[in-house]
Backbone bond lengths (Angstrom), bond angles and torsions (degrees), N, CA, C in turn:
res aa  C-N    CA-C-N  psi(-1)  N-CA   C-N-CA  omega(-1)  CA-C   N-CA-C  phi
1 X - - - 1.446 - - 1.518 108.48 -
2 X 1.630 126.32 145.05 1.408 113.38 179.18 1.431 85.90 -140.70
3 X 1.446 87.04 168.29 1.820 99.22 -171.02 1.153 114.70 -115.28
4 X 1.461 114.70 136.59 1.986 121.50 -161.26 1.738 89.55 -37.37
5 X 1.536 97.29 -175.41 1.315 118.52 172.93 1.825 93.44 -104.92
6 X 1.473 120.68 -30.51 1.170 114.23 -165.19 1.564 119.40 -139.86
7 X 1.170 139.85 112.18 1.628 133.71 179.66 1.444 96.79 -38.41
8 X 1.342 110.49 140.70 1.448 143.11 144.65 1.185 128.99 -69.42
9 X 1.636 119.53 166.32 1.442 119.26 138.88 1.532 89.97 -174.04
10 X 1.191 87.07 155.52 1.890 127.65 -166.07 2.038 82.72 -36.15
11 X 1.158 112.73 -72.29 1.401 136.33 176.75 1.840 102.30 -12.84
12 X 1.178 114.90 -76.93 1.468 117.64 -148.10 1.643 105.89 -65.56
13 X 0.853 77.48 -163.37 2.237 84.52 -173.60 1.912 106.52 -99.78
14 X 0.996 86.17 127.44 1.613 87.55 169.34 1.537 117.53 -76.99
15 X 1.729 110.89 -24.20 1.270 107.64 -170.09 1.448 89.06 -156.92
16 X 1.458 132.53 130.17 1.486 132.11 145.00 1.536 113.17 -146.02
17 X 1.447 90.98 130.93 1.558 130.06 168.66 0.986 124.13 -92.47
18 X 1.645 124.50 144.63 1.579 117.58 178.50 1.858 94.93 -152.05
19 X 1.261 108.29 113.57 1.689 112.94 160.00 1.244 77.92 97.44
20 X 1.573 170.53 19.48 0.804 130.96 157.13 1.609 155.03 -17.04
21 X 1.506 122.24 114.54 1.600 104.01 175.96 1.408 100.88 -133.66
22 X 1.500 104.99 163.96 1.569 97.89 170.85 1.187 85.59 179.36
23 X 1.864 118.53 172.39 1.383 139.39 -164.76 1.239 97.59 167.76
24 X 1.126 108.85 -176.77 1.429 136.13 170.39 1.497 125.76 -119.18
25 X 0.920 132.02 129.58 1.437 130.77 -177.39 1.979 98.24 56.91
26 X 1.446 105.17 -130.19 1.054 106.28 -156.66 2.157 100.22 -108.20
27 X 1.393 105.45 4.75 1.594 128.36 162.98 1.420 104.20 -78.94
28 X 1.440 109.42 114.02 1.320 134.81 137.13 1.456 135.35 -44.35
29 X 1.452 117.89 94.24 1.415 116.34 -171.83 1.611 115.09 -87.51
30 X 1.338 86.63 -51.30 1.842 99.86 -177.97 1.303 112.27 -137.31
31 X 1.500 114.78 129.99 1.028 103.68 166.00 1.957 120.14 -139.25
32 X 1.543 108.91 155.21 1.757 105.49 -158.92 1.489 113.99 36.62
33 X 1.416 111.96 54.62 1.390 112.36 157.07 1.426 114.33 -97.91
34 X 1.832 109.12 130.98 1.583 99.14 179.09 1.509 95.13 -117.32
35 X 1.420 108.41 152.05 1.774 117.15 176.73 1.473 107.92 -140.65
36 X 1.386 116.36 124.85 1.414 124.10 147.78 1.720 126.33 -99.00
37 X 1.194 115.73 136.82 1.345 126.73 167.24 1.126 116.67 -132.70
38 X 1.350 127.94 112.73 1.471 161.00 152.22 1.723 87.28 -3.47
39 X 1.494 121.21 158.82 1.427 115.12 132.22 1.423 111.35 -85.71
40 X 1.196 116.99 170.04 1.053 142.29 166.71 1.796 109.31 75.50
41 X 1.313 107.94 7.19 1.657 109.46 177.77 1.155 98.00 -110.18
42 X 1.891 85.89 179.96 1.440 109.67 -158.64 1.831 93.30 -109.33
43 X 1.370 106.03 145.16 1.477 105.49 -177.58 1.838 107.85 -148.87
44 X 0.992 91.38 142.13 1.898 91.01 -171.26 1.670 99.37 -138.28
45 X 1.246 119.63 131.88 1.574 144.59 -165.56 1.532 95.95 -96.89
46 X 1.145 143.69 113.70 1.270 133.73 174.02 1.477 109.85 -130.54
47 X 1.456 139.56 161.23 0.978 131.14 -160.26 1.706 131.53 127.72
48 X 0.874 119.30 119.37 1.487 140.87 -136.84 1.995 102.47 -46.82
49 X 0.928 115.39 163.34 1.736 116.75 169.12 1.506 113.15 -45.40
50 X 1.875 116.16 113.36 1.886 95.83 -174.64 1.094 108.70 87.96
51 X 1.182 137.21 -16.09 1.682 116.50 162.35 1.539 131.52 -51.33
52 X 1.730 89.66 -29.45 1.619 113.73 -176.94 1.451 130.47 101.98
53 X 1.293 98.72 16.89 1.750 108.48 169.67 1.527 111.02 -42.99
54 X 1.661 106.60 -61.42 1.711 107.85 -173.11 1.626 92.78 -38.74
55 X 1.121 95.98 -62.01 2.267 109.81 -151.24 1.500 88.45 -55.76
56 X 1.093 130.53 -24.41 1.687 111.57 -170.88 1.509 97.43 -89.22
57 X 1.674 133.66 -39.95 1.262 122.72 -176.54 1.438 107.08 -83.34
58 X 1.461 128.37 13.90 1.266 140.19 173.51 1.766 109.60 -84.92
59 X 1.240 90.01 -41.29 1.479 90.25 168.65 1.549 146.67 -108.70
60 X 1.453 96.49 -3.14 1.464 109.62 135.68 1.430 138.52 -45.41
61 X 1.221 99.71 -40.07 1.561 115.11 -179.60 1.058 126.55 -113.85
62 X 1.867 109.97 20.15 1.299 121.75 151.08 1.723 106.84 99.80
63 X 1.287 103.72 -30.22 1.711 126.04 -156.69 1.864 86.23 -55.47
64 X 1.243 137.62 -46.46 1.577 148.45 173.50 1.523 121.59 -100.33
65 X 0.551 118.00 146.20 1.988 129.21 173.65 1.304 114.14 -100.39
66 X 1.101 114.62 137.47 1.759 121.54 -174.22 1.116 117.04 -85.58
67 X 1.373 141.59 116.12 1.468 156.30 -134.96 1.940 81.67 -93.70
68 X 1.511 140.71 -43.69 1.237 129.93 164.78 1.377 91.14 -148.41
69 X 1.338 121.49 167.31 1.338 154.12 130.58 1.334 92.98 137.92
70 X 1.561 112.91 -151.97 1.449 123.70 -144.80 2.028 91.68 -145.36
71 X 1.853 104.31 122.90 1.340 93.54 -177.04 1.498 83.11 -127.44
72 X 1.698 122.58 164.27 1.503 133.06 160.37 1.298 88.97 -154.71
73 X 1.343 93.20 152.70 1.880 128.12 -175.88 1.743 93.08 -119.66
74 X 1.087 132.54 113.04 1.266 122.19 170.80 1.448 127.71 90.19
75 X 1.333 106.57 -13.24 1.577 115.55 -175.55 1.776 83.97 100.56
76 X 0.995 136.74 -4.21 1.601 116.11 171.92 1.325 112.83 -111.09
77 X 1.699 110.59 -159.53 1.562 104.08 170.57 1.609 110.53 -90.81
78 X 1.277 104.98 157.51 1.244 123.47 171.31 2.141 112.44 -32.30
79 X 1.214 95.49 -59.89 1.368 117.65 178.37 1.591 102.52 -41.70
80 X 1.448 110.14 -83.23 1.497 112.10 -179.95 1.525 107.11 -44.60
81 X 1.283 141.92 -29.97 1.511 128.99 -169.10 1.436 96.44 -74.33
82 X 1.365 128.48 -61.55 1.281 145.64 173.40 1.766 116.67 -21.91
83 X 1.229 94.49 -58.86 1.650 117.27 160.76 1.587 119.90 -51.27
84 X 1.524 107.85 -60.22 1.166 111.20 -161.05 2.457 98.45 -77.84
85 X 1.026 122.28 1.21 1.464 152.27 -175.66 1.765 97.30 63.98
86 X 1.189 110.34 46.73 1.484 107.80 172.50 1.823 110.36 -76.94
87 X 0.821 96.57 -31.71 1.782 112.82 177.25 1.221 114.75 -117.55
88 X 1.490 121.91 147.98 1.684 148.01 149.35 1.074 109.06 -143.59
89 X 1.550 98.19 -178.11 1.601 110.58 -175.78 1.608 98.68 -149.32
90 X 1.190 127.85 128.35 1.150 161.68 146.44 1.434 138.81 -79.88
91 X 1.701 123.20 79.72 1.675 108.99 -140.95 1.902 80.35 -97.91
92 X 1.675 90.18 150.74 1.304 117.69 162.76 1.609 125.98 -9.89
93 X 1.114 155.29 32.11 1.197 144.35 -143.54 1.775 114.64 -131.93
94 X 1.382 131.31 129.05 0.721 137.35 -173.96 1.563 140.55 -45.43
95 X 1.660 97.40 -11.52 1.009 126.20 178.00 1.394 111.85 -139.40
96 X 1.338 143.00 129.26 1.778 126.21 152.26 1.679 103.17 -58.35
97 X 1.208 96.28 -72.08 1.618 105.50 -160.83 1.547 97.01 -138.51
98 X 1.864 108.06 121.83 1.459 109.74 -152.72 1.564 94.82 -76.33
99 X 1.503 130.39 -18.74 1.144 126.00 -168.14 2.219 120.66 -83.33
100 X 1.108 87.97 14.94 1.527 110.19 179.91 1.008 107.55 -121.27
101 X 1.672 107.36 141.91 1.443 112.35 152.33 1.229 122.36 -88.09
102 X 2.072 110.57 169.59 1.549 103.87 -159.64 1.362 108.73 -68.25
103 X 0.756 136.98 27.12 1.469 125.52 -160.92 1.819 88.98 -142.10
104 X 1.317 125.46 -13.99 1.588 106.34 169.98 1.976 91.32 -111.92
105 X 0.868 124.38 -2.65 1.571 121.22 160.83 0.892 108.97 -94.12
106 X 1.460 138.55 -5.17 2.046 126.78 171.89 1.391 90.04 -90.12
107 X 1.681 136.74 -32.73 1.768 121.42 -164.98 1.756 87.47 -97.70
108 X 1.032 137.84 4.56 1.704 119.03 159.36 1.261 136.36 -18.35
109 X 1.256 95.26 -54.02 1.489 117.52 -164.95 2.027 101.29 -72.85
110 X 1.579 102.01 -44.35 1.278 125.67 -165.21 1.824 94.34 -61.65
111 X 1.331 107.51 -45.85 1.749 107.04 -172.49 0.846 92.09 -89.22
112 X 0.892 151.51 -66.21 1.769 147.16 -168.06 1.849 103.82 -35.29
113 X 1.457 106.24 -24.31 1.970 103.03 167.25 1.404 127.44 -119.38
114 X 1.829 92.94 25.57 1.320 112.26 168.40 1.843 124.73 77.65
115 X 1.120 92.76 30.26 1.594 116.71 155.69 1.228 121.53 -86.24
116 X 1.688 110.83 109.29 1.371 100.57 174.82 1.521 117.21 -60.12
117 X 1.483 98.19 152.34 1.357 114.12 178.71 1.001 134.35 -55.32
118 X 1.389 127.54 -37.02 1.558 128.51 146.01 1.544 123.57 -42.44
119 X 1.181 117.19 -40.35 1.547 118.78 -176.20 1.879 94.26 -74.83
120 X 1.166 114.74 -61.63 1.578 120.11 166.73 1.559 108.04 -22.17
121 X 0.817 90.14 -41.34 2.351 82.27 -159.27 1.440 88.29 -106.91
122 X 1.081 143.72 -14.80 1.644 140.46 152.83 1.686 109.33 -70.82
123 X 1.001 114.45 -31.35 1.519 117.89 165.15 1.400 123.07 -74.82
124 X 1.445 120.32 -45.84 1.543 140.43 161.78 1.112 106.48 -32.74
C-alpha cells in the first residue's frame, strides 16, 4: 500500500488546463483548449479521427509537453503526479502485450504496483 503524495477531496480538479497547444513536429493538434475534470468523475473524450483526444490524454500523463498553456493533475505538476504513479496512459490497442492472456493483461497495471498476482486475477 503507498500513501498519496497529496490529500484529496471529491471537490478539487483531477485535471485543469488553460490555453492549451500541442502537435508534433511542425503539425498543429490542439490549440487554446481548456479542460476540467472533477475528481472522482467519469469523463469520456469523443470526437472524430485527429481531433486530438490521444494528444490531449498524452499530455495529461506527461507522455507530451504542451507547446503553451498551463496543465495540473491534482493541483500539482503533471511531472510530480507521474512520479508519485497517480497517472498513466494506456493507448487503445488491440492487444497490450500479444504474449498474455486477457485476463494477465487486464491485472498489469495491478503487478506492475506490486500486487501479488493471485490477489490481481482474484480482483480481475
Amino acid at each position: 500500500m503507498r500513501a498519496l503524495a497529496r490529500p484529496r477531496t471529491e471537490a478539487a480538479m483531477a485535471v485543469e488546463g488553460r490555453g492549451l497547444a500541442a502537435g508534433y513536429g511542425s503539425l498543429s493538434v490542439l490549440a487554446d483548449c481548456d479542460i476540467e475534470i472533477a475528481a472522482g468523475s467519469l469523463t469520456a473524450l469523443v470526437g472524430p479521427n485527429g481531433a486530438g483526444k490521444s494528444t490531449l490524454l498524452k499530455l495529461v500523463t506527461g507522455a507530451l509537453v504542451p507547446w503553451r498553456g498551463t496543465l495540473s493533475v491534482f493541483g500539482g505538476a503533471v511531472a510530480q503526479a507521474r512520479r508519485a504513479g497517480e497517472i498513466a496512459y494506456m493507448p487503445q490497442k488491440d492487444l497490450l502485450l500479444p504474449w498474455r492472456n486477457l485476463l494477465d493483461n487486464a491485472i498489469l497495471g495491478l503487478v506492475v504496483q506490486g500486487v501479488p498476482r493471485a490477489q490481481a486475477r482474484a480482483q480481475a
